[in-house]
Rosetta silent file (secondary structure, phi, psi, omega in degrees, C-alpha in Angstrom):
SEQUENCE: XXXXXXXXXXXXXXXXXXXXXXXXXXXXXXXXXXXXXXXXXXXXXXXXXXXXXXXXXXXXXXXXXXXXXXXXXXXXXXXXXXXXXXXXXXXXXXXXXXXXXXXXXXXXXXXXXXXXXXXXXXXXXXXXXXXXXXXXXXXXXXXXXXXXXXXXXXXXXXXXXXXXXXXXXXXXXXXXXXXXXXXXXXXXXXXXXXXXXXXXXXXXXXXXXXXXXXXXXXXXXXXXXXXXXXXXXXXXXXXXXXXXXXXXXXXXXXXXXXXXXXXXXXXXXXXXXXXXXXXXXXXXXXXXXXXXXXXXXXXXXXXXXXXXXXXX
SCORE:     score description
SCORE:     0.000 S_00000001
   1 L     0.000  147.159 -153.257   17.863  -39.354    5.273 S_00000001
   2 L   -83.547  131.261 -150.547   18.426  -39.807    8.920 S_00000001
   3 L  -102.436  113.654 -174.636   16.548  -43.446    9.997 S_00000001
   4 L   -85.725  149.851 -179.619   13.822  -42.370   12.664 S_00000001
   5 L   -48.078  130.246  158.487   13.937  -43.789   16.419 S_00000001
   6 L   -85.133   98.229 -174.829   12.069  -46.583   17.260 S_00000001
   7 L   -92.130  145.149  176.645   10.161  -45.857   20.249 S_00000001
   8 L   -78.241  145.194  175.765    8.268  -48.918   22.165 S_00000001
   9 L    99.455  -14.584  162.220    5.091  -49.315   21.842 S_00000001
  10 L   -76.011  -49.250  179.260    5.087  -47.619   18.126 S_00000001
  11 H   -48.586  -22.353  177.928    5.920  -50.210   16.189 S_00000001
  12 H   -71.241  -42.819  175.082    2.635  -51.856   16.200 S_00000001
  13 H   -69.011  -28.925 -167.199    0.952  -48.353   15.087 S_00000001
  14 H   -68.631  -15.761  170.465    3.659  -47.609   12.615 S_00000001
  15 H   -54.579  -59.151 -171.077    2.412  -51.257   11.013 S_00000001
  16 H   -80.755   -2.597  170.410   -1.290  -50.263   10.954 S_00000001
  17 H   -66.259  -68.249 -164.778   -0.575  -47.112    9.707 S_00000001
  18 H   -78.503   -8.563 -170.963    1.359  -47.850    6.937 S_00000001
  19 H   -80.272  -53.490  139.891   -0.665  -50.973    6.440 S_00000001
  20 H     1.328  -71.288 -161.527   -3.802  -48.479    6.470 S_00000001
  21 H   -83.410  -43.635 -170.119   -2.425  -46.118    4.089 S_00000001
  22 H   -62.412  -66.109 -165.663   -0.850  -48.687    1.195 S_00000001
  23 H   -25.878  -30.955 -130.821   -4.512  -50.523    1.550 S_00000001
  24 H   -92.189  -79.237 -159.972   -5.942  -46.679    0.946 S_00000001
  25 H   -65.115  -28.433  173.792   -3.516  -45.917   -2.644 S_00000001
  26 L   -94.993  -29.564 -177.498   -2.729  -49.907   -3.701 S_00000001
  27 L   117.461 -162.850  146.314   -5.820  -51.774   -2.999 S_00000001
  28 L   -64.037  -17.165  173.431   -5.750  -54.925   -0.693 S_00000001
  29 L  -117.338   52.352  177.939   -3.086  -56.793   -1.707 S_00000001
  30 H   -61.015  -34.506 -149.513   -0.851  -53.451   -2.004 S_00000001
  31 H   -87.643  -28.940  169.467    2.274  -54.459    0.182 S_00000001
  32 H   -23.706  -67.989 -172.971    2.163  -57.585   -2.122 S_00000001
  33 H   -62.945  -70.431  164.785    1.913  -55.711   -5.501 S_00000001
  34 H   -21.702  -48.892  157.930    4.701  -53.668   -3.735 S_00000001
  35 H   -45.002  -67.730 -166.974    7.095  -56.574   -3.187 S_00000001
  36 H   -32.541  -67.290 -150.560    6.636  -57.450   -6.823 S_00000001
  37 H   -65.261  -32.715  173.685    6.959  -54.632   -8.309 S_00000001
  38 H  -108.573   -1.657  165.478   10.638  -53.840   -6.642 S_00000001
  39 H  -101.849    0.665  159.679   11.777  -57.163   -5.799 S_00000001
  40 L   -84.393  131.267 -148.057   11.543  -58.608   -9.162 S_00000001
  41 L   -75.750  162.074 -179.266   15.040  -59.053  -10.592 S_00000001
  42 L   136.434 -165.364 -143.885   15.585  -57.437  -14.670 S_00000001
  43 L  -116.838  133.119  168.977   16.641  -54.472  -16.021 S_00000001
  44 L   -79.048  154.663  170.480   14.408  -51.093  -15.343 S_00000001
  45 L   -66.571  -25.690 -150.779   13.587  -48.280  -17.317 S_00000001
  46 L  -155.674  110.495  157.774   15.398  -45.530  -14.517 S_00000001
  47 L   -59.575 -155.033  179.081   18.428  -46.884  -12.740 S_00000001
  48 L   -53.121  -58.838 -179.610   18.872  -46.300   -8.833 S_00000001
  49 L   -56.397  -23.609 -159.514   20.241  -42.937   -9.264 S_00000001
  50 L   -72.726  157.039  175.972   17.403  -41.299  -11.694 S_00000001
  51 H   -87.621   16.319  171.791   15.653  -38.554  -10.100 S_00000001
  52 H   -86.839   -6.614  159.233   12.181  -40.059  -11.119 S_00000001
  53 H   -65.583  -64.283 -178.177   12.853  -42.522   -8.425 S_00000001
  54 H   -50.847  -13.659  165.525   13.679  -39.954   -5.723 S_00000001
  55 H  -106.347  -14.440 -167.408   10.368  -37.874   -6.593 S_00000001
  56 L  -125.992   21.887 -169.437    7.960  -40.700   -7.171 S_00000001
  57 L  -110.884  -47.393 -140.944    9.824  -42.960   -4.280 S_00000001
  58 L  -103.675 -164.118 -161.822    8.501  -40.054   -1.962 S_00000001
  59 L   -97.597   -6.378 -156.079    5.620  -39.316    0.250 S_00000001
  60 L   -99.830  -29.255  160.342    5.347  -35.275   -1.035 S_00000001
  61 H   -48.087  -14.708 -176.406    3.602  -37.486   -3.689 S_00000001
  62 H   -80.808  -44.646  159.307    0.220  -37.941   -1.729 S_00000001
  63 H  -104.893   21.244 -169.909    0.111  -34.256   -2.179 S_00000001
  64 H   -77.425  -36.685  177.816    1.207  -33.343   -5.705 S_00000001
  65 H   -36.184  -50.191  177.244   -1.259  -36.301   -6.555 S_00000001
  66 H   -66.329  -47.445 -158.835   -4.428  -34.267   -5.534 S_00000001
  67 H   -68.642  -45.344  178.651   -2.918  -31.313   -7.031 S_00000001
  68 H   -59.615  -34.253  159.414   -2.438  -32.752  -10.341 S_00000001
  69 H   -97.052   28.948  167.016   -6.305  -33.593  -10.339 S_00000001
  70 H   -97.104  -37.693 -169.454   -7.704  -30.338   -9.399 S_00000001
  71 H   -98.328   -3.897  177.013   -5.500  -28.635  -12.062 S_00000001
  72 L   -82.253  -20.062  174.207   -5.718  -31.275  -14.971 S_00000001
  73 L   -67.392  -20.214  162.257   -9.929  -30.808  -14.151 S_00000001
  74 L   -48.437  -57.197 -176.202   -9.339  -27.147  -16.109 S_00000001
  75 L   -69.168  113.920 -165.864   -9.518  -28.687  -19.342 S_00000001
  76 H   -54.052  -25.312 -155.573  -13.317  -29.342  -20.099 S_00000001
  77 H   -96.137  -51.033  163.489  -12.335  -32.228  -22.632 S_00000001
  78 H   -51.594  -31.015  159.592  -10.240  -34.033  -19.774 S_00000001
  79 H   -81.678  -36.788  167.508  -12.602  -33.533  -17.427 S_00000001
  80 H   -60.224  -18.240  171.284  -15.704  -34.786  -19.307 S_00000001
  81 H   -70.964  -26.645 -152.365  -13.520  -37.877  -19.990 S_00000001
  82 H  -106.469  -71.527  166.633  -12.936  -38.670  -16.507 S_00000001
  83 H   -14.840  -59.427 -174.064  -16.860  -37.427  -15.346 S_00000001
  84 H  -101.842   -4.052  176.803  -17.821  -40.364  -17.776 S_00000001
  85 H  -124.090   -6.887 -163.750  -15.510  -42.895  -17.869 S_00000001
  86 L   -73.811  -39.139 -154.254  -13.323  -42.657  -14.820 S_00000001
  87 L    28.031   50.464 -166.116  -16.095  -43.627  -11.945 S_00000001
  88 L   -79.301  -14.102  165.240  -14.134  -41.112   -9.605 S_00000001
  89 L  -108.193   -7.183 -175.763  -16.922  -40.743   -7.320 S_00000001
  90 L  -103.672    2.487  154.416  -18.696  -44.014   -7.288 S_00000001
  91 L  -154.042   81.029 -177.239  -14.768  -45.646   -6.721 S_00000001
  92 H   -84.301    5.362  154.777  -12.082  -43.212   -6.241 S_00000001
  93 H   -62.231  -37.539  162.312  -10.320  -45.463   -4.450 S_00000001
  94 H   -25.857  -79.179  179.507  -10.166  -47.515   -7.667 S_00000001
  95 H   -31.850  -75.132  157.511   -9.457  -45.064   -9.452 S_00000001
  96 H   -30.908  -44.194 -173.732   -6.526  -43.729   -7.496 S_00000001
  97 H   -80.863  -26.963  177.432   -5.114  -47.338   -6.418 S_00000001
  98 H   -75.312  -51.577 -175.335   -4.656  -47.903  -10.829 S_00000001
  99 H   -40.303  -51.374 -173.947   -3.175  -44.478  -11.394 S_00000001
 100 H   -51.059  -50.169  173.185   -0.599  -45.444   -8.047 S_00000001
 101 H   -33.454  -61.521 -174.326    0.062  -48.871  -10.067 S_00000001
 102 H   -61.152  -28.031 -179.313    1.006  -47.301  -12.888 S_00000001
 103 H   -75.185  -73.417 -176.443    3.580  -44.854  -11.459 S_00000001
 104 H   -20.064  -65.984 -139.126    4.884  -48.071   -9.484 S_00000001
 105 H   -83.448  -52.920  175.821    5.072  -49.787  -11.974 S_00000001
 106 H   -80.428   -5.854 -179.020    7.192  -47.688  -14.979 S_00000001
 107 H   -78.161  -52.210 -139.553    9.157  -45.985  -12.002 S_00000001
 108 H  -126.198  -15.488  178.805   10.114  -49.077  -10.169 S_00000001
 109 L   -68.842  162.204  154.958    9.174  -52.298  -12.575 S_00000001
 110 L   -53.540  160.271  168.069   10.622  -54.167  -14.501 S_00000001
 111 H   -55.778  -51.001 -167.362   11.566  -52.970  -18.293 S_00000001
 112 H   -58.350  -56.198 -166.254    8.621  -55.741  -19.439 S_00000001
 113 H   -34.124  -57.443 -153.550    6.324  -55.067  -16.390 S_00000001
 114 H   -53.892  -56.332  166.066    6.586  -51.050  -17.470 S_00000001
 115 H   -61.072  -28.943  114.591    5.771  -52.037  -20.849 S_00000001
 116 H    22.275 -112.003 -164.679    3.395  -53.952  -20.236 S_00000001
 117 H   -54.473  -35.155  168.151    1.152  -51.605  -17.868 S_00000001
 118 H   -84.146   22.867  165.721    1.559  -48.576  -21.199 S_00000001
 119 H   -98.152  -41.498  174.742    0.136  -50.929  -23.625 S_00000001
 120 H   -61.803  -60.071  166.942   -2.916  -51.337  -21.219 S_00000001
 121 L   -32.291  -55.390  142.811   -3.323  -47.961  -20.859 S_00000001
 122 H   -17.446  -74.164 -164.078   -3.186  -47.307  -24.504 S_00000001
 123 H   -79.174   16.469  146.420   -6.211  -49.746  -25.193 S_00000001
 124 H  -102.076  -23.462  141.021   -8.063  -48.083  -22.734 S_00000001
 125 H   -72.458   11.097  158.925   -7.859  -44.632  -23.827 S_00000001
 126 L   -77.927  -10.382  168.386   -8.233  -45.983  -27.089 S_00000001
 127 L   -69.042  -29.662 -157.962  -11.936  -47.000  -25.788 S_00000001
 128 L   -96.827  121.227 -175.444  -12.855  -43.815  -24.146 S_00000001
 129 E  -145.450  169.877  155.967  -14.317  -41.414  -26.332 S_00000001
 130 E   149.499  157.358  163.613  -17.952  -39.212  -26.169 S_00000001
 131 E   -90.764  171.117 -135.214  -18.723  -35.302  -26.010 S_00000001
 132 L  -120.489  158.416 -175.926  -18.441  -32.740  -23.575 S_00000001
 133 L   -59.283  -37.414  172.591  -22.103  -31.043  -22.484 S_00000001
 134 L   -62.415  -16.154  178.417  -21.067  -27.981  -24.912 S_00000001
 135 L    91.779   14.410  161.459  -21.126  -30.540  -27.848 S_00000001
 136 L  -112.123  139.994 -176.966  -16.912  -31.206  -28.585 S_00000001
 137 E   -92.603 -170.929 -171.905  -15.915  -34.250  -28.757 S_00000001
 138 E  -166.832  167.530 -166.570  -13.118  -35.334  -27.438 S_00000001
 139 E  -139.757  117.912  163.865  -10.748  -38.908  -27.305 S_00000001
 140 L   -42.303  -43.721 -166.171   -8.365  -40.161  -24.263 S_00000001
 141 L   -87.566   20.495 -168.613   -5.986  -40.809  -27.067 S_00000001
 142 L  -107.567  131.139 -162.742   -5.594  -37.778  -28.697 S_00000001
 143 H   -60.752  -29.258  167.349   -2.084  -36.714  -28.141 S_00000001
 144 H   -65.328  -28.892  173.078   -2.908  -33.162  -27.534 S_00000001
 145 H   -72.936  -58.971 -148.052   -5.055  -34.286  -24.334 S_00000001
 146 H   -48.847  -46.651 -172.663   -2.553  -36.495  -23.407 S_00000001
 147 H   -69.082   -9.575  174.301    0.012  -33.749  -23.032 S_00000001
 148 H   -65.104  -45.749  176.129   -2.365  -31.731  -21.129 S_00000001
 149 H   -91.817  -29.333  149.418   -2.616  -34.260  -18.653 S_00000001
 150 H   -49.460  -76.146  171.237    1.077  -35.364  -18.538 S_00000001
 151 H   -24.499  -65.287 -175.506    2.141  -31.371  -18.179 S_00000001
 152 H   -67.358  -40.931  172.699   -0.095  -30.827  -15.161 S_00000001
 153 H   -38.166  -82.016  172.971    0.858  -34.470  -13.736 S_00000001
 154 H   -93.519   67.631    9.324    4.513  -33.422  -13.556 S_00000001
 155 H    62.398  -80.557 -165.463    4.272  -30.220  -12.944 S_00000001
 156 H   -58.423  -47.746  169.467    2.099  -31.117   -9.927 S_00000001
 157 H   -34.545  -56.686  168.333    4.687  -33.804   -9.084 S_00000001
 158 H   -73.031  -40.650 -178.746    7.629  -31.417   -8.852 S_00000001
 159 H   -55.238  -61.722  179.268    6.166  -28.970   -7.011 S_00000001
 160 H   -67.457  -23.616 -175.869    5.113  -30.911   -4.110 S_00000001
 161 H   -74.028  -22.706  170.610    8.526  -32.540   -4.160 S_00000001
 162 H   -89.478   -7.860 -177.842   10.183  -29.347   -3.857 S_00000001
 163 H  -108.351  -13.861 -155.519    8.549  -27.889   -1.464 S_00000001
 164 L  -132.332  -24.809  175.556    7.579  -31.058    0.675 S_00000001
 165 L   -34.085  147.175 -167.156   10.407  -33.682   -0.434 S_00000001
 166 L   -71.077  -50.348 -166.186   12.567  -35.688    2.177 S_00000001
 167 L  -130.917   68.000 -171.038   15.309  -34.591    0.135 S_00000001
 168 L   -52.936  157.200  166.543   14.790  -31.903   -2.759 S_00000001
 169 L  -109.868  122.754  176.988   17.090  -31.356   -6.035 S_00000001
 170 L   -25.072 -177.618  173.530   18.370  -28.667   -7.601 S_00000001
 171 H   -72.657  -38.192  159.637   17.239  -27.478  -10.571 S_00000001
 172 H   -57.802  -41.982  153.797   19.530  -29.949  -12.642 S_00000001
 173 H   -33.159  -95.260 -167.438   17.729  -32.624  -10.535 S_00000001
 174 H   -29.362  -48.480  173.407   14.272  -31.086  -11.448 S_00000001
 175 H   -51.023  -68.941  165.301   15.360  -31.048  -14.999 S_00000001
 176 H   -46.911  -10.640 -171.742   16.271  -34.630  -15.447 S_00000001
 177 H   -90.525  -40.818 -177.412   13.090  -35.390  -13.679 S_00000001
 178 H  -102.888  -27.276  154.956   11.037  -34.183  -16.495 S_00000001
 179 H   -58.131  -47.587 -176.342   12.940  -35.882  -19.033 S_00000001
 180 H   -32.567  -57.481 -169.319   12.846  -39.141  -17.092 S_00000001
 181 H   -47.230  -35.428 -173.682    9.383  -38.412  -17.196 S_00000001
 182 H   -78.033  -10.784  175.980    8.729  -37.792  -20.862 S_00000001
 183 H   -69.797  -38.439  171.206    9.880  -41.304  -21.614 S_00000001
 184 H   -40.963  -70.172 -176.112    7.054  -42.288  -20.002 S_00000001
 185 H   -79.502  -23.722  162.065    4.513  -40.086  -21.464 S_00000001
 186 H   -74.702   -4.559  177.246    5.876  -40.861  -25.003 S_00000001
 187 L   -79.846    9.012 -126.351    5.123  -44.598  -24.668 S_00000001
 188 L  -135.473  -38.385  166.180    1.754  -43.173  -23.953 S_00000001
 189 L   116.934    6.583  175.958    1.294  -41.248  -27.344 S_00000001
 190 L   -98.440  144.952 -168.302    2.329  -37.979  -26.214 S_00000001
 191 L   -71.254  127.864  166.953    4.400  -35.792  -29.114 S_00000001
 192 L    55.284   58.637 -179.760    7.356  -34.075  -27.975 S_00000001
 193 L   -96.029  153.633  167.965    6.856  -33.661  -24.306 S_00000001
 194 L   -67.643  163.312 -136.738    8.678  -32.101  -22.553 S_00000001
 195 L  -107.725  -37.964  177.581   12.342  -32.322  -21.567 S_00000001
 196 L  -128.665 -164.887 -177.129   13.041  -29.441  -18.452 S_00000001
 197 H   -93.854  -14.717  169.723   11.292  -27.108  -16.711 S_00000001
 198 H   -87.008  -48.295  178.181   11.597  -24.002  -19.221 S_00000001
 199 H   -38.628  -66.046  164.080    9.991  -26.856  -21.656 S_00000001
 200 H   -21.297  -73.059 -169.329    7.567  -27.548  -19.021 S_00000001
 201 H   -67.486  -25.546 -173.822    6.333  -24.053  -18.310 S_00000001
 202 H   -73.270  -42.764 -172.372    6.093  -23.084  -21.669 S_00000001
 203 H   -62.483  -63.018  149.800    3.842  -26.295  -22.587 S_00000001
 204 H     1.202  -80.442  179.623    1.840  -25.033  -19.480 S_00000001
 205 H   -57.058  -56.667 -178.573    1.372  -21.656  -20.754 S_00000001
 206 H   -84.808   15.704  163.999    0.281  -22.806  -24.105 S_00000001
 207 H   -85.012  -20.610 -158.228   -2.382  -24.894  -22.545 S_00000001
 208 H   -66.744  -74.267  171.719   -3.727  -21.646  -20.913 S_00000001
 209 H   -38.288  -14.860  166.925   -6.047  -20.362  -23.390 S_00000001
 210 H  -107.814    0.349 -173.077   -8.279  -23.651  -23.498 S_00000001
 211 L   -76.072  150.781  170.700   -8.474  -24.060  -19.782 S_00000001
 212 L   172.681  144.187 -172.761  -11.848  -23.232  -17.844 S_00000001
 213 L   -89.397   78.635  153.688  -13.863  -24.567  -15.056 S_00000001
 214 L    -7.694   96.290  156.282  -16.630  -26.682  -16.182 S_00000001
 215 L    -7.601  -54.085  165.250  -19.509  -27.252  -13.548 S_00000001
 216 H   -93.531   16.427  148.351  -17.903  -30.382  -13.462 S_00000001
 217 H  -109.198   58.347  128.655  -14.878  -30.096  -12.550 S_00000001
 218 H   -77.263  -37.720  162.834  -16.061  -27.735   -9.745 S_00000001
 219 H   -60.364  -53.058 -173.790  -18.174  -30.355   -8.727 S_00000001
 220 H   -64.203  -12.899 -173.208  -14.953  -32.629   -8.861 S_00000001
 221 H   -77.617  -59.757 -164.825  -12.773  -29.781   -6.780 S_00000001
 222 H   -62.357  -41.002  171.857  -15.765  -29.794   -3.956 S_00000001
 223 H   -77.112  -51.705 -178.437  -16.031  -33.555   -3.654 S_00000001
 224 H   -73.376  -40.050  172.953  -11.793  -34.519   -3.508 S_00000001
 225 H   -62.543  -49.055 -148.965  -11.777  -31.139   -1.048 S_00000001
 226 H  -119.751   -8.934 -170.100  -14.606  -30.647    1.050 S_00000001
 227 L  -137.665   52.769 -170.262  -16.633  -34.272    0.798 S_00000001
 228 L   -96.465  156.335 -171.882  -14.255  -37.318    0.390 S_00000001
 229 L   -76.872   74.751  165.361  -14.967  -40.620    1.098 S_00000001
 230 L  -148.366  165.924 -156.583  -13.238  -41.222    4.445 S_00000001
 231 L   -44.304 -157.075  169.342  -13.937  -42.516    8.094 S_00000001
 232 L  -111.639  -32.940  175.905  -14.392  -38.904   10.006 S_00000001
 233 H   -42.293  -42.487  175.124  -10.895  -40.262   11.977 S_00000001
 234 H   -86.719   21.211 -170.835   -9.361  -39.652    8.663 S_00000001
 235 H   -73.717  -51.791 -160.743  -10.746  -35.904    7.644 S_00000001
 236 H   -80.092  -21.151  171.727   -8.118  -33.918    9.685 S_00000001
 237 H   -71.959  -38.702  169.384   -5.266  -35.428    8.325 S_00000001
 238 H   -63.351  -10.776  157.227   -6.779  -35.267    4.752 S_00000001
 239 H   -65.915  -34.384 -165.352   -7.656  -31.786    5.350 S_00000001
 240 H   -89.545   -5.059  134.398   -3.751  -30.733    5.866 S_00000001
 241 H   -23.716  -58.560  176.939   -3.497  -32.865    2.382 S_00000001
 242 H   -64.949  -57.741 -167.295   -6.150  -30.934    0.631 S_00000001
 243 H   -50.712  -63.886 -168.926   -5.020  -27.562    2.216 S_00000001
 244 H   -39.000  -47.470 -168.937   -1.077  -28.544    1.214 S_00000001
 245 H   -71.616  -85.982 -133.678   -2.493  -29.733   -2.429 S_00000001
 246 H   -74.947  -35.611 -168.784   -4.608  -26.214   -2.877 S_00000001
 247 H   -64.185  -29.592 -156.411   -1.700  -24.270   -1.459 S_00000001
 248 H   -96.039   -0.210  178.821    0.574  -25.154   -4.404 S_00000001
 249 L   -54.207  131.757 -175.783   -1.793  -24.620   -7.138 S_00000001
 250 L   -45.522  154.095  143.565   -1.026  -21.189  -10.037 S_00000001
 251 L   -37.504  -67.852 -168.599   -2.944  -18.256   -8.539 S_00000001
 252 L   -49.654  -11.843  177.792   -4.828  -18.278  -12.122 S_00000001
 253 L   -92.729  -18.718 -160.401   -6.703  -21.530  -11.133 S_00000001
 254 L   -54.588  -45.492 -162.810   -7.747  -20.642   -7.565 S_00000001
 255 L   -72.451  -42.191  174.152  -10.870  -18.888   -9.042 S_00000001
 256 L   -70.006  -96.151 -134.082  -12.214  -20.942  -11.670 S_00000001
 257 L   -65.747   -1.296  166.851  -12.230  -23.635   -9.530 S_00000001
 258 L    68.894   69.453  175.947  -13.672  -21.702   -6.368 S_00000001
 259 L  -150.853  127.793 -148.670  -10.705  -22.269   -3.765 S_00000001
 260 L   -62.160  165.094  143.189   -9.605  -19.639   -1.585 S_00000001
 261 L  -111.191  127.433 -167.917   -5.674  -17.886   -1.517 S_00000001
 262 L  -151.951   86.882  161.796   -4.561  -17.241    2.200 S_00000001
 263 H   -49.459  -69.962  179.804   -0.843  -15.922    1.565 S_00000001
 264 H   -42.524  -70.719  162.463   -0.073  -15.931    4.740 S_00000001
 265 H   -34.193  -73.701 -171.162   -1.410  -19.045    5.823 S_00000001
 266 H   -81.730   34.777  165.441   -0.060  -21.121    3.857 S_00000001
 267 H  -107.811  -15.086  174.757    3.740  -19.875    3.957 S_00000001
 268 L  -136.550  -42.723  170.076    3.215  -20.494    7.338 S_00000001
 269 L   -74.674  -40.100  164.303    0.763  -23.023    9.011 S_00000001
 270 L   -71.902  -58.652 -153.645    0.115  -25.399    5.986 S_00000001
 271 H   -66.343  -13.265 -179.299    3.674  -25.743    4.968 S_00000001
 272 H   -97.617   -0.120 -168.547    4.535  -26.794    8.594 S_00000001
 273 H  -112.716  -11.497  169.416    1.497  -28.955    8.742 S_00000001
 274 H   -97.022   -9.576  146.362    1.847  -30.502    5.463 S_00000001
 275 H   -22.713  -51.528 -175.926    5.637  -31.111    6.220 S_00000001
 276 H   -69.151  -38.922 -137.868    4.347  -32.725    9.789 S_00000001
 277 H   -92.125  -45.351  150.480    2.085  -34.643    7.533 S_00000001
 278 H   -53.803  -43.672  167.943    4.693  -35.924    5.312 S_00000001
 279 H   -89.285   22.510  158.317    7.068  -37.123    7.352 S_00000001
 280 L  -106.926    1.887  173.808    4.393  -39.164    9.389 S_00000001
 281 L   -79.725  -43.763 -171.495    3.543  -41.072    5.819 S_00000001
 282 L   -49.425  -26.443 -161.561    7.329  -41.350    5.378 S_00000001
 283 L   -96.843  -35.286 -175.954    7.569  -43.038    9.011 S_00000001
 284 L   -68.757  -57.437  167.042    4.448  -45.229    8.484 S_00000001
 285 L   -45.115   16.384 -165.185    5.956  -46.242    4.720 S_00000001
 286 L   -19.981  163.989  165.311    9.262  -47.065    4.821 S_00000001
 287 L   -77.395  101.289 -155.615   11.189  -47.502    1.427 S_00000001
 288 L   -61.080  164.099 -175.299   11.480  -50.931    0.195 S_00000001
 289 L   -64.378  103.252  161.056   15.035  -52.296   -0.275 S_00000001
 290 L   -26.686  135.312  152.070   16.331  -52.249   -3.820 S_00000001
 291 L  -107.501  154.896 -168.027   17.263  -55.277   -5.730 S_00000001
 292 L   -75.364  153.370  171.128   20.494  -55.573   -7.525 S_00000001
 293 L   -86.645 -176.958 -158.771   19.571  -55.157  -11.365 S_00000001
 294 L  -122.014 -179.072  149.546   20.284  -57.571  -13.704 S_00000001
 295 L   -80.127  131.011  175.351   21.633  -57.321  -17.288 S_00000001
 296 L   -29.824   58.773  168.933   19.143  -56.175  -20.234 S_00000001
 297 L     8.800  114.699  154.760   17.647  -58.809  -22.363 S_00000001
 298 L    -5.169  -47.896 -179.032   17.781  -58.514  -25.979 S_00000001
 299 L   -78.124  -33.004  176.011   14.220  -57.387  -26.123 S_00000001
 300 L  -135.308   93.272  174.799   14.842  -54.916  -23.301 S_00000001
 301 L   -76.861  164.660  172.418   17.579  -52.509  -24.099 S_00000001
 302 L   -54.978  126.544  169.942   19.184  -50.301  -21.472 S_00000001
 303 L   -54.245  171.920 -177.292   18.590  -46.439  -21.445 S_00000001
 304 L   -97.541  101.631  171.022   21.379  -44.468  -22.299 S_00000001
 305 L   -14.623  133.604  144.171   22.733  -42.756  -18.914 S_00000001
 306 L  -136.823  174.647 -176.338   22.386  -39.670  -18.432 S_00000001
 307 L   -21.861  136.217  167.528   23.791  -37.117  -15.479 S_00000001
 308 L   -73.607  165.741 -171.253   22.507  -37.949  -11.936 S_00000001
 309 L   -97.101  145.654 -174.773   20.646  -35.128  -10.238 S_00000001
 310 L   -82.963 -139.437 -162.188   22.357  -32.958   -7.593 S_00000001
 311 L   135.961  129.632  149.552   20.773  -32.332   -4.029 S_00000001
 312 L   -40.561    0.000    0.000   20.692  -29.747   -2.505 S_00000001
């Protein structure tokens, strides 16, 4: 990707921008955590080349993030876990800056670091448990939720990268992308996830029949769309976020969740405005520098290569 102009008199915004924006998804000591996490030398799960760097390196992530929690809010048992244990409205900034960690962290971490942050997870959805207002109960750790929320995760992930990425992949790309991925979600407890994108869609599909929109997660669609906790400076850009996020969403969800379809529109004014909107994160963010990797510890063997991803 082509290295944008420096004009004077920017550099100071593109600082408070991006310093602005890490603060928003990392916390306060984000550019910190950031250093860490990609300047500390060992051996990684996903060399240089994998494409779960190149989709979770890029900025088309701010929106598949939203999209992945408006459509992961369909299952009533995921969403009553998150409605009670989550505290996504009294700190979704929390909320949001651990979720960011964790992708940092098993994308871009060390081999320990990654393990590490999925052992923590683990003992915290082994904590979360309670029933849903209908009276089923339901467990963070139960491997069928897990895969529910993993599916829609990349899913949402891919989507926005293909439509909004600096650099999209082919379909052999996309493919390797959701294996990368399932290594992830199997340290995680989920069985058999899936490996490509016919794997994908199918797990998708057989999630369909348990999906429905809960009063709360309707509630949760209307507060991350129409009522989020930012200045009023930041609304219009988080509007072409929201829009961008809503645009890429199945048809079959639009309704239970009460959010409009405007063909037209969005084939033509949100995709140019969440495009504009991406490549002014991309400009604030730069990409941190790689470090050379190291060799593998005994304790932390190497993945087995497989095929690099294509481009388009």
């Amino acid at each position: 990707m082509a290295a944008y102009p420096e004009i004077p008199g920017l550099g100071a915004i593109r600082r408070r921008l991006g310093a602005e924006l890490l603060a928003r998804v990392a916390g306060p000591d984000g550019p910190a955590q950031r250093d860490r996490i990609h300047g500390s030398p060992g051996p990684r799960w996903f060399g240089p080349d994998r494409p779960i760097r190149a989709v979770h390196g890029d900025a088309s992530m701010f929106v598949g993030g939203l999209r992945a929690l408006l459509l992961q809010s369909l299952h009533p048992l995921a969403m009553a876990a998150v409605a009670g244990h989550s505290g996504y409205r009294g700190d979704p900034w929390g909320r949001l800056q651990r979720t960011s960690a964790f992708l940092a962290v098993t994308t871009f971490g060390t081999a320990r670091d990654a393990e590490q942050a999925v052992a923590h997870v683990r003992e915290i959805h082994a904590r979360v448990s309670g029933t849903t207002d209908d009276g089923e109960p339901y467990r963070a750790s139960d491997p069928h939720l897990l895969g529910w929320v993993h599916a829609a995760e990349v899913d949402s992930f891919l989507r926005a990268h293909r439509r909004y990425g600096a650099e999209p992949l082919d379909d052999d790309g996309y493919d390797a992308y959701v294996a990368d991925a399932a290594r992830v979600a199997a340290g995680l407890g989920v069985q058999d996830p899936p490996r490509d994108q016919a794997e994908l869609a199918a797990v998708l599909d057989a999630y369909r029949p348990e999906l429905r929109a809960t009063p709360q997660a309707r509630e949760a669609a209307r507060f991350m769309l129409l009522d989020p906790p930012l200045p009023w400076a930041a609304r219009p850009p988080y509007a072409v976020l929201a829009a961008s996020a809503v645009a890429l969403l199945p048809l079959w969800s639009r309704v239970p969740l009460g959010v409009p379809y405007l063909p037209v529109v969005e084939e033509t004014g949100i995709r140019l405005a969440g495009h504009g909107l991406t490549r002014v994160i991309r400009w604030a963010i730069p990409k941190p520098e790689p470090v050379p990797r190291s060799e593998p510890g005994p304790s932390e063997p190497e993945p087995e290569p497989e095929p690099g991803p294509r481009k388009k």
